[in-house]
Biopython code that builds the backbone (N, CA, C, O; Angstrom):
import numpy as np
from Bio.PDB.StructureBuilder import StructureBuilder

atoms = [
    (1, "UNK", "N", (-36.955, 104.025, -10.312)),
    (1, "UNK", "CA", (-36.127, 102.833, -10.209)),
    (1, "UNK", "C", (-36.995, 101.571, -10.128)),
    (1, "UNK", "O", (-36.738, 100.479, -10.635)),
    (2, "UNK", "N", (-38.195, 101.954, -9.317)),
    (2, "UNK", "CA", (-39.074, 100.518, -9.142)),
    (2, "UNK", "C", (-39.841, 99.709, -10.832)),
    (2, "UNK", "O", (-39.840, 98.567, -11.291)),
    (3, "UNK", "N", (-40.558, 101.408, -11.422)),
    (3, "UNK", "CA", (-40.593, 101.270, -12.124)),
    (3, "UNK", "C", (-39.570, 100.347, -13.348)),
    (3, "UNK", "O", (-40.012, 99.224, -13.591)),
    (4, "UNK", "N", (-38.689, 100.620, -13.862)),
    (4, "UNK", "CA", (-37.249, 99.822, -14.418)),
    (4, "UNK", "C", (-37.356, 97.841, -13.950)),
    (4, "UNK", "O", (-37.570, 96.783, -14.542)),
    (5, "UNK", "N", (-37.099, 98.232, -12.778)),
    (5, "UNK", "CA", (-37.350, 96.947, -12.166)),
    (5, "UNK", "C", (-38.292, 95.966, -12.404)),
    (5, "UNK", "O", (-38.144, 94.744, -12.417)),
    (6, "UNK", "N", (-39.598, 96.855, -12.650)),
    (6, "UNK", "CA", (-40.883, 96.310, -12.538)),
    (6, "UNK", "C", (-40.871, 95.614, -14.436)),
    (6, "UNK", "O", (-40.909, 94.449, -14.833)),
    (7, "UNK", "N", (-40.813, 96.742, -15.100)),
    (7, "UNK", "CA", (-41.054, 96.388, -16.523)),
    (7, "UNK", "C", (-39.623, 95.539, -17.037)),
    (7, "UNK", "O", (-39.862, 94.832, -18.016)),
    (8, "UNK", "N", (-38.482, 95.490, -16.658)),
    (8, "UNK", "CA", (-37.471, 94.397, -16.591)),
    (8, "UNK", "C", (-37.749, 93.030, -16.572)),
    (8, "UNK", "O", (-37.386, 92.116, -17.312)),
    (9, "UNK", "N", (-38.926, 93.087, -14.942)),
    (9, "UNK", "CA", (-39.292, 91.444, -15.080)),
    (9, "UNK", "C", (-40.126, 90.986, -15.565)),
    (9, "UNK", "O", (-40.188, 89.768, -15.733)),
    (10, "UNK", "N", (-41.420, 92.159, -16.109)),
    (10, "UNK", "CA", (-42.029, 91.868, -16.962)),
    (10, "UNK", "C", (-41.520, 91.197, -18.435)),
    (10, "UNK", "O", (-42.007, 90.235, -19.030)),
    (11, "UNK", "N", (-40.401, 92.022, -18.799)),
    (11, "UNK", "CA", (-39.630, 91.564, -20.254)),
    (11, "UNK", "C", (-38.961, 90.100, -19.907)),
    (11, "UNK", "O", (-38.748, 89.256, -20.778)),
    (12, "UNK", "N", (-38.767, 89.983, -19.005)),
    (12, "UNK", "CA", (-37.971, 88.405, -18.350)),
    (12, "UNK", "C", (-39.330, 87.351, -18.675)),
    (12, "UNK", "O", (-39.325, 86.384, -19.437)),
    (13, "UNK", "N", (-40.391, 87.827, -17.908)),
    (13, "UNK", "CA", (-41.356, 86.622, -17.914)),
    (13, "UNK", "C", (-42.235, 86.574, -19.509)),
    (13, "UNK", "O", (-42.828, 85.622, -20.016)),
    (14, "UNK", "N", (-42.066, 87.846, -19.981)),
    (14, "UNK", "CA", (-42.672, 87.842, -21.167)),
    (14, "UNK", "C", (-41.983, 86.653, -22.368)),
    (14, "UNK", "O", (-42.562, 85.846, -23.095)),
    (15, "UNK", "N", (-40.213, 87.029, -22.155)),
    (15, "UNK", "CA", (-39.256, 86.085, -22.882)),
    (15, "UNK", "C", (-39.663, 84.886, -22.429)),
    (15, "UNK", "O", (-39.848, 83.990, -23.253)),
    (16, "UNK", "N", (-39.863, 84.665, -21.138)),
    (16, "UNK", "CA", (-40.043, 83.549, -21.118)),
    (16, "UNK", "C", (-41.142, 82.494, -21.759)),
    (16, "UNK", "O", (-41.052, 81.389, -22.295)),
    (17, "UNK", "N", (-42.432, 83.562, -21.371)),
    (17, "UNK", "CA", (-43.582, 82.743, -22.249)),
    (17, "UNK", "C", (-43.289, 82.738, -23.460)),
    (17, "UNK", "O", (-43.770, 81.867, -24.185)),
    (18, "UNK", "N", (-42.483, 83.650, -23.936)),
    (18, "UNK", "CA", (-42.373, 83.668, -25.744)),
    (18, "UNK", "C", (-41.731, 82.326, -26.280)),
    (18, "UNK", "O", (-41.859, 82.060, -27.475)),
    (19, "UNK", "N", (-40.999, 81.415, -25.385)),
    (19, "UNK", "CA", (-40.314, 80.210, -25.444)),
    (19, "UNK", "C", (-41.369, 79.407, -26.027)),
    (19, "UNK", "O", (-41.304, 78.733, -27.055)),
    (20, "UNK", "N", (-42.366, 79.565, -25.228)),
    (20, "UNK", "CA", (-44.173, 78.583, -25.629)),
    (20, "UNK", "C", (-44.412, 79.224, -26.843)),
    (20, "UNK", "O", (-44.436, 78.486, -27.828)),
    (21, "UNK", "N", (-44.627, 80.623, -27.045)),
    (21, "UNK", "CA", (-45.342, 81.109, -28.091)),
    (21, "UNK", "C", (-44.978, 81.351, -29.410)),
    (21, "UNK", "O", (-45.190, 82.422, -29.979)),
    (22, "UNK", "N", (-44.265, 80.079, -30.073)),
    (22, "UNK", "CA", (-43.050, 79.807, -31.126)),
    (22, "UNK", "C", (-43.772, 80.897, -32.493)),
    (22, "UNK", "O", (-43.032, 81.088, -33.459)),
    (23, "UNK", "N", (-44.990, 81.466, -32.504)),
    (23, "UNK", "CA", (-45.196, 82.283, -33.280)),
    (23, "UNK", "C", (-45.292, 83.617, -32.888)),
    (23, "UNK", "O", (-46.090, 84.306, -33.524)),
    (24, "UNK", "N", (-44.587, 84.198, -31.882)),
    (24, "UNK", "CA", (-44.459, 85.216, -31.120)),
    (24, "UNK", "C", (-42.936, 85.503, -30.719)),
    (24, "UNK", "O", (-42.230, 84.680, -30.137)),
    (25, "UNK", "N", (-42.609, 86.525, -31.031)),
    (25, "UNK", "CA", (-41.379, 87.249, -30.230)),
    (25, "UNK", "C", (-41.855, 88.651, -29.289)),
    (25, "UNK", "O", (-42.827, 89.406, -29.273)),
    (26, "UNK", "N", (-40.595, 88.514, -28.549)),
    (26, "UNK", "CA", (-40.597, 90.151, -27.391)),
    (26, "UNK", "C", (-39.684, 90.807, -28.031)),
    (26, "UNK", "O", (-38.829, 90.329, -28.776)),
    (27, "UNK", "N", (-39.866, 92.008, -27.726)),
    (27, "UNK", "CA", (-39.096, 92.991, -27.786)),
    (27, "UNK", "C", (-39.762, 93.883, -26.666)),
    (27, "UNK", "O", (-40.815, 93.807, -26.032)),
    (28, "UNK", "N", (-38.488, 94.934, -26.702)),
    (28, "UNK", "CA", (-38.598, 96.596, -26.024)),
    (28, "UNK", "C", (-38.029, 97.018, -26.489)),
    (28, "UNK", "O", (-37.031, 96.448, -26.930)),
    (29, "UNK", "N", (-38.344, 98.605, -26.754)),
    (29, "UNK", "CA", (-37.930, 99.518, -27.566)),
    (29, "UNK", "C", (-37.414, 100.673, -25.794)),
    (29, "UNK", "O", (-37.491, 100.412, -24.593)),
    (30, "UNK", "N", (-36.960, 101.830, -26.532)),
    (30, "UNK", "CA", (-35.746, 102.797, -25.683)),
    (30, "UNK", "C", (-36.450, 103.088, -24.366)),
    (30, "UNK", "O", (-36.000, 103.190, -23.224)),
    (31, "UNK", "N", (-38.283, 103.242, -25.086)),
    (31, "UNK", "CA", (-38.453, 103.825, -23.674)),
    (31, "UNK", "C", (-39.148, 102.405, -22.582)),
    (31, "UNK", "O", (-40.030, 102.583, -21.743)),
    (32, "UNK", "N", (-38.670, 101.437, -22.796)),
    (32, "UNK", "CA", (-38.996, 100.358, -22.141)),
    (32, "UNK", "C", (-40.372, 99.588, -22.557)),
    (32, "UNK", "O", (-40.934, 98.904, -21.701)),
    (33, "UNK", "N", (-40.978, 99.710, -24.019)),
    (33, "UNK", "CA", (-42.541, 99.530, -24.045)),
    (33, "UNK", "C", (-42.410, 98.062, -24.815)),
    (33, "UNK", "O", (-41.829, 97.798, -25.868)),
    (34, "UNK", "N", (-43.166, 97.191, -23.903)),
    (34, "UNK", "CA", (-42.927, 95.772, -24.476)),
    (34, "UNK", "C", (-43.884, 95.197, -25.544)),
    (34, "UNK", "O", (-45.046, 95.326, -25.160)),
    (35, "UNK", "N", (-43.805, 94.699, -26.563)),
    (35, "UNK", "CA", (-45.144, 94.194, -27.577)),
    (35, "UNK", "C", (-44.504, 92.782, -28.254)),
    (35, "UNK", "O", (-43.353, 92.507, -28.595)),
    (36, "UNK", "N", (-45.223, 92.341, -28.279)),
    (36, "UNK", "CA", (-45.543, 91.335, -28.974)),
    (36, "UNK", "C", (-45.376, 91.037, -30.771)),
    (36, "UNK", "O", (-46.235, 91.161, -31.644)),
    (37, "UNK", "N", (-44.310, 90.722, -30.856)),
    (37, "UNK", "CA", (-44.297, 90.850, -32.436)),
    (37, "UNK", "C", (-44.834, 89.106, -33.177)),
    (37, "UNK", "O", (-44.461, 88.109, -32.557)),
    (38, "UNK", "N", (-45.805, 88.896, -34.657)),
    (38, "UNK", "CA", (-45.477, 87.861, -35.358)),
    (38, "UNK", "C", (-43.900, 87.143, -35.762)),
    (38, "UNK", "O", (-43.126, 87.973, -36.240)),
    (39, "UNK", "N", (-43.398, 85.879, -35.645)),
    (39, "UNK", "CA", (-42.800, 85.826, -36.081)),
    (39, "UNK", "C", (-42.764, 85.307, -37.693)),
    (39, "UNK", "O", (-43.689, 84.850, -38.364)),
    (40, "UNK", "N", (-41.805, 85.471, -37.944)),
    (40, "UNK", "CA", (-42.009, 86.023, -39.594)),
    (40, "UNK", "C", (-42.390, 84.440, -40.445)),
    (40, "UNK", "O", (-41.996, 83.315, -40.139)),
    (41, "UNK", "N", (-43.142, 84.793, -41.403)),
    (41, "UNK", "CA", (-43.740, 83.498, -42.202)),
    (41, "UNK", "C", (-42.540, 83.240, -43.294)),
    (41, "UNK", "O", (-42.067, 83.994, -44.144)),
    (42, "UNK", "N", (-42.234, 81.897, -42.944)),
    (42, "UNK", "CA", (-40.870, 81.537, -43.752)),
    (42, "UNK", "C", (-41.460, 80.190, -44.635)),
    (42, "UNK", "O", (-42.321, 79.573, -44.008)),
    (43, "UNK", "N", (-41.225, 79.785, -45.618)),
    (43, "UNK", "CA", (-41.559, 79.275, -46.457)),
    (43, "UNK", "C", (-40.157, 78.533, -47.365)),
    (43, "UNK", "O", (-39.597, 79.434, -47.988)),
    (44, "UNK", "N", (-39.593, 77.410, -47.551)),
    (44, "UNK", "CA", (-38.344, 77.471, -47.837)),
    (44, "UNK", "C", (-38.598, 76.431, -49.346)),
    (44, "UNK", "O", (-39.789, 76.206, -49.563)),
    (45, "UNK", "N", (-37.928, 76.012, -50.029)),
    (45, "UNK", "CA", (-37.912, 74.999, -51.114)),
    (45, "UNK", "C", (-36.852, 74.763, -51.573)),
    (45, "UNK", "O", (-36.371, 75.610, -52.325)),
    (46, "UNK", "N", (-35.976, 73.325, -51.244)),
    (46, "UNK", "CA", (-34.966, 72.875, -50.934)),
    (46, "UNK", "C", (-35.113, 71.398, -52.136)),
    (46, "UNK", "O", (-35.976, 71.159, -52.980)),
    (47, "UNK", "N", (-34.240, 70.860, -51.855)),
    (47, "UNK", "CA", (-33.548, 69.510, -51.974)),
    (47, "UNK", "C", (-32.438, 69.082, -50.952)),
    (47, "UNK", "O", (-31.495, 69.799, -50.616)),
    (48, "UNK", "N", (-32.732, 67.572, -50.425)),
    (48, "UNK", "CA", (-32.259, 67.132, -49.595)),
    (48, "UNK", "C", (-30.754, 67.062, -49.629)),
    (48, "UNK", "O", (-30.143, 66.627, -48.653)),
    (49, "UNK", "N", (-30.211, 67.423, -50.581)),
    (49, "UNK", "CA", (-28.045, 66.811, -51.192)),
    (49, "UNK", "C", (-27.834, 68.260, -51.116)),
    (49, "UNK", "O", (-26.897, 68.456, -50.342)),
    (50, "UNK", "N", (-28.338, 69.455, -51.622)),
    (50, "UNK", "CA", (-27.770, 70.569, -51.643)),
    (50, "UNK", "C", (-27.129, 71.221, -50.643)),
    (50, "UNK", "O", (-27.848, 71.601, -49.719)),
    (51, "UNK", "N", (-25.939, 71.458, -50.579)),
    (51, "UNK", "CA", (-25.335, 72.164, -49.290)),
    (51, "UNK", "C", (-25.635, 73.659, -49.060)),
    (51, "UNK", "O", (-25.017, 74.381, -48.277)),
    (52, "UNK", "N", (-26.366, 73.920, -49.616)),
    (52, "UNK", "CA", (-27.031, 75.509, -49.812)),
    (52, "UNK", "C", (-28.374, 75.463, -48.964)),
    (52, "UNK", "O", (-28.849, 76.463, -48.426)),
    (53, "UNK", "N", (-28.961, 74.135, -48.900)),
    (53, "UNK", "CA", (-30.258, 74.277, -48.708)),
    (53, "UNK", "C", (-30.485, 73.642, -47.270)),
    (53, "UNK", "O", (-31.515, 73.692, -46.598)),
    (54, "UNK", "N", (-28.929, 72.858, -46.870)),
    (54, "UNK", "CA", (-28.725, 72.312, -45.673)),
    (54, "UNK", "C", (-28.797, 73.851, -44.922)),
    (54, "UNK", "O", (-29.681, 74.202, -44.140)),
    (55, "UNK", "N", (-27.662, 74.650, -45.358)),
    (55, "UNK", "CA", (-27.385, 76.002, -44.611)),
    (55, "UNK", "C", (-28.724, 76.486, -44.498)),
    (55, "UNK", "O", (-29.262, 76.547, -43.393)),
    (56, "UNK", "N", (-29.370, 76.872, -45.656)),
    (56, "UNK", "CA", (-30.629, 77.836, -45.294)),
    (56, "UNK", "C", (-31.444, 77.030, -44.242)),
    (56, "UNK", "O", (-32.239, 77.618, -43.509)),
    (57, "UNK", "N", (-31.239, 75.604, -44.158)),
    (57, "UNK", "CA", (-32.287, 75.047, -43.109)),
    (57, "UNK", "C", (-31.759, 75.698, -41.693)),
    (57, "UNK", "O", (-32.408, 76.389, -40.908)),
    (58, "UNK", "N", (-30.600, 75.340, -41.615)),
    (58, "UNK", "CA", (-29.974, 75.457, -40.244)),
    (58, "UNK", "C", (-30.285, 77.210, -39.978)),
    (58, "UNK", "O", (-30.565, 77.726, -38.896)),
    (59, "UNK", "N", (-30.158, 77.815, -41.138)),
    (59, "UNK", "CA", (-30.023, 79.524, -40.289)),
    (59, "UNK", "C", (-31.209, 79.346, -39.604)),
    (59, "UNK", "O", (-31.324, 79.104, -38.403)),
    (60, "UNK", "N", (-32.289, 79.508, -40.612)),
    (60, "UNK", "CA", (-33.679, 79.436, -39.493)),
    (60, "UNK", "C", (-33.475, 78.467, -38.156)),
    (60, "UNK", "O", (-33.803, 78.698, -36.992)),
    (61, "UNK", "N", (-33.005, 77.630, -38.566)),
    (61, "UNK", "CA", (-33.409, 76.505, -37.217)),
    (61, "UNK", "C", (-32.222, 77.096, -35.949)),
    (61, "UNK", "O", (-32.470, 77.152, -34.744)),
    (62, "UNK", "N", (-31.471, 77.324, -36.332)),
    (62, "UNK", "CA", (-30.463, 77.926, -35.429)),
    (62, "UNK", "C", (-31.066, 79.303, -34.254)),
    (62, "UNK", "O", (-30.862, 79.550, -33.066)),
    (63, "UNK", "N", (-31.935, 79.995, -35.431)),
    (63, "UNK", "CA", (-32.520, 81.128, -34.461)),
    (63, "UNK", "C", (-33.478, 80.798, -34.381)),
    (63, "UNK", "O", (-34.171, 81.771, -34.679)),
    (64, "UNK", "N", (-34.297, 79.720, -34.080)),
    (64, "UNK", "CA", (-35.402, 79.338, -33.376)),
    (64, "UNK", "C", (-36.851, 79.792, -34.717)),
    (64, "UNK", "O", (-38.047, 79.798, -34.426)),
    (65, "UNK", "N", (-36.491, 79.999, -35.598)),
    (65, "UNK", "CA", (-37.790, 80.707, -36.790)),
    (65, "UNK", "C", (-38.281, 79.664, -37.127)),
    (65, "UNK", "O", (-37.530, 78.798, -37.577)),
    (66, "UNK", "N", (-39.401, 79.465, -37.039)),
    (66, "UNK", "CA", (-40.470, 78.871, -37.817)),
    (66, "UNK", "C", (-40.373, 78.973, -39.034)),
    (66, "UNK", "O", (-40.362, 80.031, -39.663)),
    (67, "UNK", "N", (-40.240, 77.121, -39.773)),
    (67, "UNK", "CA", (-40.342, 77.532, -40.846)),
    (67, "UNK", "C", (-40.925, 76.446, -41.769)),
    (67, "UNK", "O", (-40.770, 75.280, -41.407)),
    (68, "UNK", "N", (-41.644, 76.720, -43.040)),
    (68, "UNK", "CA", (-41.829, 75.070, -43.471)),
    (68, "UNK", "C", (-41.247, 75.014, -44.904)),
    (68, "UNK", "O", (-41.264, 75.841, -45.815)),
    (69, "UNK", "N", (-40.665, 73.625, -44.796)),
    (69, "UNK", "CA", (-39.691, 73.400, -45.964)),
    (69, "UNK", "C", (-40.429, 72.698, -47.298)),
    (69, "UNK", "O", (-41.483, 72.134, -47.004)),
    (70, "UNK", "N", (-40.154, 72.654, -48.333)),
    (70, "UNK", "CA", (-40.466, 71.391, -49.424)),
    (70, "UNK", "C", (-39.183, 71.050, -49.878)),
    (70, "UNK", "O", (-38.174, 71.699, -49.602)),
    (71, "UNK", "N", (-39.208, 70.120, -50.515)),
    (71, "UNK", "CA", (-38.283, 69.044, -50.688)),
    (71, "UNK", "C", (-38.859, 68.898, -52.367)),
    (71, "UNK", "O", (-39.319, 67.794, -52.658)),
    (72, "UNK", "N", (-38.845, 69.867, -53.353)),
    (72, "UNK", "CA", (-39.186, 69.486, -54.342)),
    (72, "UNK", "C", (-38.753, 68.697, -55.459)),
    (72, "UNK", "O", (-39.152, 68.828, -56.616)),
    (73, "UNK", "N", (-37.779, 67.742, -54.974)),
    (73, "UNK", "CA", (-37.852, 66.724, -55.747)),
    (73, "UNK", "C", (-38.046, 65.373, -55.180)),
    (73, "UNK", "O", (-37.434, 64.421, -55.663)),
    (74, "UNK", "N", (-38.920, 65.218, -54.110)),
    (74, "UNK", "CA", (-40.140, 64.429, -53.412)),
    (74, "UNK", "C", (-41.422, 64.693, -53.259)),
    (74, "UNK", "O", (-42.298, 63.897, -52.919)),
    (75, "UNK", "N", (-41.560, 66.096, -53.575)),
    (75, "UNK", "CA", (-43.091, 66.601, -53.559)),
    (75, "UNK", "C", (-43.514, 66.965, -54.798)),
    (75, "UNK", "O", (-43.153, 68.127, -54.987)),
    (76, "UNK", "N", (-43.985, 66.620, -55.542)),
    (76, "UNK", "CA", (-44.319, 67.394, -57.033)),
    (76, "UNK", "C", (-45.187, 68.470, -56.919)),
    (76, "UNK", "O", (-45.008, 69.424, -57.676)),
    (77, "UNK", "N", (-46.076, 68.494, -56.133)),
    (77, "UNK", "CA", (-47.057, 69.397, -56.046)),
    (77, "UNK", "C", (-45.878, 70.825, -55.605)),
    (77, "UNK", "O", (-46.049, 72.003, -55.916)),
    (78, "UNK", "N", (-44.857, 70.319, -54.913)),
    (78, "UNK", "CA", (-43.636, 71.581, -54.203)),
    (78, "UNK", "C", (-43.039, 72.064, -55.379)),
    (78, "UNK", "O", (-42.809, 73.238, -55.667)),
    (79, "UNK", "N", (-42.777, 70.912, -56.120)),
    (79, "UNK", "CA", (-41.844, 71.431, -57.601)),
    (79, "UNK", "C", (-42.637, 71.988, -58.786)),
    (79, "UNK", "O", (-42.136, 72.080, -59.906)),
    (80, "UNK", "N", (-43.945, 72.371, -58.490)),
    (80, "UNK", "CA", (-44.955, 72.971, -59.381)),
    (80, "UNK", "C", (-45.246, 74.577, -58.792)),
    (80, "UNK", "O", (-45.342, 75.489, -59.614)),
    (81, "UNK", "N", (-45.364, 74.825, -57.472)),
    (81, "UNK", "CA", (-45.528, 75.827, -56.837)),
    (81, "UNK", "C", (-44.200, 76.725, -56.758)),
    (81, "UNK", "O", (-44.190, 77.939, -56.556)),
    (82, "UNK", "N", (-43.220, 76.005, -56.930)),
    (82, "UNK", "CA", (-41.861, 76.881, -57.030)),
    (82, "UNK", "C", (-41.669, 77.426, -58.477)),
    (82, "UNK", "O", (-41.315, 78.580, -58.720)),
    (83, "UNK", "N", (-41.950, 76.436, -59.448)),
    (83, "UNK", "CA", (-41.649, 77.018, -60.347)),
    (83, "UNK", "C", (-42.389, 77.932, -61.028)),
    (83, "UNK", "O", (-41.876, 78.719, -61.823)),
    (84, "UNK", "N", (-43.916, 77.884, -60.710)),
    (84, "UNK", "CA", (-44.795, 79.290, -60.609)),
    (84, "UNK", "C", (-43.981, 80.922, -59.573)),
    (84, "UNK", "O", (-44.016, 82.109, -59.895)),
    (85, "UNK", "N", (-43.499, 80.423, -58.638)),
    (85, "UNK", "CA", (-43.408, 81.320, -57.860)),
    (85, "UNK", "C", (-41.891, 81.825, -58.164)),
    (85, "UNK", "O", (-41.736, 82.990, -57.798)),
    (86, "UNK", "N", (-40.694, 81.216, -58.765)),
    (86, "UNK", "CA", (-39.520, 81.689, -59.042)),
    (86, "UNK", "C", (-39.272, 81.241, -60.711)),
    (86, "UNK", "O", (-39.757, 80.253, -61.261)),
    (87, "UNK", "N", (-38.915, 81.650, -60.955)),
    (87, "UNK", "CA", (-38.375, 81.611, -62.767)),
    (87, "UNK", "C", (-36.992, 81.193, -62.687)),
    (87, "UNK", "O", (-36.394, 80.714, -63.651)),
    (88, "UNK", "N", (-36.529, 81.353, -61.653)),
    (88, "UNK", "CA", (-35.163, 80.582, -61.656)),
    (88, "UNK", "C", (-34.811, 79.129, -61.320)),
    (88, "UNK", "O", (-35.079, 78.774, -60.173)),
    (89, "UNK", "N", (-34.306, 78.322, -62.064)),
    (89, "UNK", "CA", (-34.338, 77.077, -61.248)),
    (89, "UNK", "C", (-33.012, 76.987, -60.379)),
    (89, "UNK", "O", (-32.041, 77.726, -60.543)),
    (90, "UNK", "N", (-33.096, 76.093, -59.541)),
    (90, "UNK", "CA", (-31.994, 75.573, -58.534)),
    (90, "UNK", "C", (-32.781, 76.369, -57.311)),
    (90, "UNK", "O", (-33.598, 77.290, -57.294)),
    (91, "UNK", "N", (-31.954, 75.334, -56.011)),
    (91, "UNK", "CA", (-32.933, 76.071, -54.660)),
    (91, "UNK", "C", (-31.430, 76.695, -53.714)),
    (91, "UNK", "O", (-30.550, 77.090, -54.479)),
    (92, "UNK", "N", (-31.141, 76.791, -52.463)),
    (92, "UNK", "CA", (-32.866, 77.024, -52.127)),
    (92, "UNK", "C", (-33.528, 78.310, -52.513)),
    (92, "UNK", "O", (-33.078, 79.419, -52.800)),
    (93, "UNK", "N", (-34.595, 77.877, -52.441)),
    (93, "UNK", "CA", (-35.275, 79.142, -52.803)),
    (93, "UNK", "C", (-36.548, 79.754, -51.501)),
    (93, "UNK", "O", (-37.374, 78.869, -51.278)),
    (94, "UNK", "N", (-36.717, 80.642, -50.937)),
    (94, "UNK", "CA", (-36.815, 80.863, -49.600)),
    (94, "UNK", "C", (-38.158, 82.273, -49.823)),
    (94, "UNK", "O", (-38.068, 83.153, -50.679)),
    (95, "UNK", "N", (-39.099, 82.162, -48.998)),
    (95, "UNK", "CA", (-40.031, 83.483, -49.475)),
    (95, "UNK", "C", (-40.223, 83.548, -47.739)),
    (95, "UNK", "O", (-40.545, 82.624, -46.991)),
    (96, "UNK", "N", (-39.976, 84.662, -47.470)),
    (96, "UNK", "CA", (-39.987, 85.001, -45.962)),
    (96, "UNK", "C", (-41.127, 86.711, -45.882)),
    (96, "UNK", "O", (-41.032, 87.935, -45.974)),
    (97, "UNK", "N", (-41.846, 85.911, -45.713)),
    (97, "UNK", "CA", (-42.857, 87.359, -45.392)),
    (97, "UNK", "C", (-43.234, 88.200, -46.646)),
    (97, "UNK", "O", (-43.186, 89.428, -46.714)),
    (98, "UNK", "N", (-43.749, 87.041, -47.967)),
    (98, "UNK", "CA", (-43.601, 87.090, -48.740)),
    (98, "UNK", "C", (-42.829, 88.031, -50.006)),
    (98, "UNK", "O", (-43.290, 88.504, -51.045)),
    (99, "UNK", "N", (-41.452, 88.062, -49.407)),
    (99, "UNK", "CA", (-40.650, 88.508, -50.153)),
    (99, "UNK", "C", (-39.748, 87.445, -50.631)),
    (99, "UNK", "O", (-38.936, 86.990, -49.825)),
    (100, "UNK", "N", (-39.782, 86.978, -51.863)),
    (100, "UNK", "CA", (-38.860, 85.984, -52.609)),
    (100, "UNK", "C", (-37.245, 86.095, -52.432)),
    (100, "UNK", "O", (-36.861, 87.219, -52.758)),
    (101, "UNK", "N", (-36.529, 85.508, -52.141)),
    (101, "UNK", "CA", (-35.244, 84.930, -52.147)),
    (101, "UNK", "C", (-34.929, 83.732, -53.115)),
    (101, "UNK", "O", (-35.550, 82.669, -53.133)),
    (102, "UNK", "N", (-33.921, 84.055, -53.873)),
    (102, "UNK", "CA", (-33.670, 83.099, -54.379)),
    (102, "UNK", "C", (-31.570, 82.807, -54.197)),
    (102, "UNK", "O", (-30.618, 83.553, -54.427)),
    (103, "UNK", "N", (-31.670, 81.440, -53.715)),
    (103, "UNK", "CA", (-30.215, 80.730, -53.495)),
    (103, "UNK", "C", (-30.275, 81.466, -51.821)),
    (103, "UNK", "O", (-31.145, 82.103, -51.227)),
    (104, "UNK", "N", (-29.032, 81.055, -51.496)),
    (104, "UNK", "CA", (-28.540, 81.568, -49.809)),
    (104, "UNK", "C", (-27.734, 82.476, -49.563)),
    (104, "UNK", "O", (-26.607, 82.663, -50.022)),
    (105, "UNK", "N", (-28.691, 83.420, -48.357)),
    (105, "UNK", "CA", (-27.982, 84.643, -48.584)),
    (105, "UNK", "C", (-28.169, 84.930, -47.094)),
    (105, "UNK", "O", (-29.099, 85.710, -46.886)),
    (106, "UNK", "N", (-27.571, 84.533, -46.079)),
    (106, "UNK", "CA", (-27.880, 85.065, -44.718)),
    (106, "UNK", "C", (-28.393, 87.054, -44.797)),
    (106, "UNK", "O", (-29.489, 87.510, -44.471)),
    (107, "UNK", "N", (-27.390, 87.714, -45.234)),
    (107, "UNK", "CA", (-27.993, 89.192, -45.270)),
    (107, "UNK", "C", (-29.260, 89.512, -45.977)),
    (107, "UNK", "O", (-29.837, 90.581, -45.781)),
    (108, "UNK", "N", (-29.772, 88.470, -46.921)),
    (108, "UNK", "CA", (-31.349, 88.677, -47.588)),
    (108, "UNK", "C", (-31.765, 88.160, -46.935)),
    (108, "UNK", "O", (-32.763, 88.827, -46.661)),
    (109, "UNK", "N", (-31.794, 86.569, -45.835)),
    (109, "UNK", "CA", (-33.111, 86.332, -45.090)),
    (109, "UNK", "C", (-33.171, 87.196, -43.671)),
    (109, "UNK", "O", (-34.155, 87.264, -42.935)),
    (110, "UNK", "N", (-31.740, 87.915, -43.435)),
    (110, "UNK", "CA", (-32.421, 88.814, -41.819)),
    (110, "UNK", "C", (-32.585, 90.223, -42.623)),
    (110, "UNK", "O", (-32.937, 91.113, -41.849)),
    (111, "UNK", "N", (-32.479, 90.518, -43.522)),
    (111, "UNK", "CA", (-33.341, 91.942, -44.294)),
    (111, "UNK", "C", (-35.181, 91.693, -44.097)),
    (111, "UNK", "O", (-36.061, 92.459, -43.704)),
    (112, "UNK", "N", (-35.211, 90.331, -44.554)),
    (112, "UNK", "CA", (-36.921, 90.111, -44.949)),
    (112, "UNK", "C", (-37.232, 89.911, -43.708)),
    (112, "UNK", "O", (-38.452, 89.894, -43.546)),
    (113, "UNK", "N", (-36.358, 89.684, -42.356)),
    (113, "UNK", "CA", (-36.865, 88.896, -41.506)),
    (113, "UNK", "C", (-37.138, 90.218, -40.618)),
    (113, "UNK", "O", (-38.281, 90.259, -40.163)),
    (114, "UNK", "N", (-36.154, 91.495, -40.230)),
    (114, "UNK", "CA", (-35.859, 92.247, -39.847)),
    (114, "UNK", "C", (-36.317, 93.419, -40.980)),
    (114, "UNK", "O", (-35.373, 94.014, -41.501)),
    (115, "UNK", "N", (-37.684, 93.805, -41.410)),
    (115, "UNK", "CA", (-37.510, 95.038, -42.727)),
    (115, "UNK", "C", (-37.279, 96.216, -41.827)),
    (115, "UNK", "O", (-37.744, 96.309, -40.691)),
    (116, "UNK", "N", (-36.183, 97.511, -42.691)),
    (116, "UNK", "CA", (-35.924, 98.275, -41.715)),
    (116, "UNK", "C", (-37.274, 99.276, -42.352)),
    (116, "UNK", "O", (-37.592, 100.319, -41.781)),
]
sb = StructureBuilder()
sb.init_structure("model")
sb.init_model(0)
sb.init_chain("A")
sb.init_seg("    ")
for serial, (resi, resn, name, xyz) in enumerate(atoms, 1):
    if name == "N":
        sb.init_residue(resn, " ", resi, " ")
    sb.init_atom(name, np.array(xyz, "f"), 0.0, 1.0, " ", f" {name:<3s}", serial, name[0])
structure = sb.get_structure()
């Protein structure tokens, strides 16, 4: 029982530092063993009017994910690297742990985010 107790508040204070450690998540698994996971490398390429690319901002930002955006039709160097990296045009277009997404798809970015 102490045990339980003990690794409980460990997972409490661990969550807690993980608040600081915006490239770090907690978890525990069944038999109580706590680690340290990366959080996932998100990469997004947007335009500022698109209501597709508003959403994909907010999912990440909503669950706290790190992420960095381009704005490729303010960045040219952004609108050169996308179109190397997707053959499709229109955004957003989203590479999360370098697995490509293309348009918005909440069930494709927690697949890449979450691989089972």
């Amino acid at each position: 029982m102490k045990q339980g107790i003990i690794v409980a508040l460990a997972v409490i204070l661990l969550g807690a530092q993980c608040i600081c450690l915006s490239a770090a998540t907690v978890w525990a698994d069944e038999r109580m063993i706590v680690a340290l996971q990366d959080s996932p490398k998100v990469e997004l390429y947007i335009t500022s009017w698109c209501p597709y690319s508003k959403k994909a901002v907010s999912f990440f930002q909503s669950r706290g994910i790190p992420f960095v955006s381009y704005d490729i039709e303010k960045d040219e160097s952004a609108a050169r690297r996308k179109s190397q990296l997707d053959s499709k045009s229109g955004v957003p277009f989203a590479i999360i742990n370098g697995q490509k997404i293309h348009g918005y798809s909440e069930e494709d970015y927690q697949s890449a985010i979450n691989p089972k």
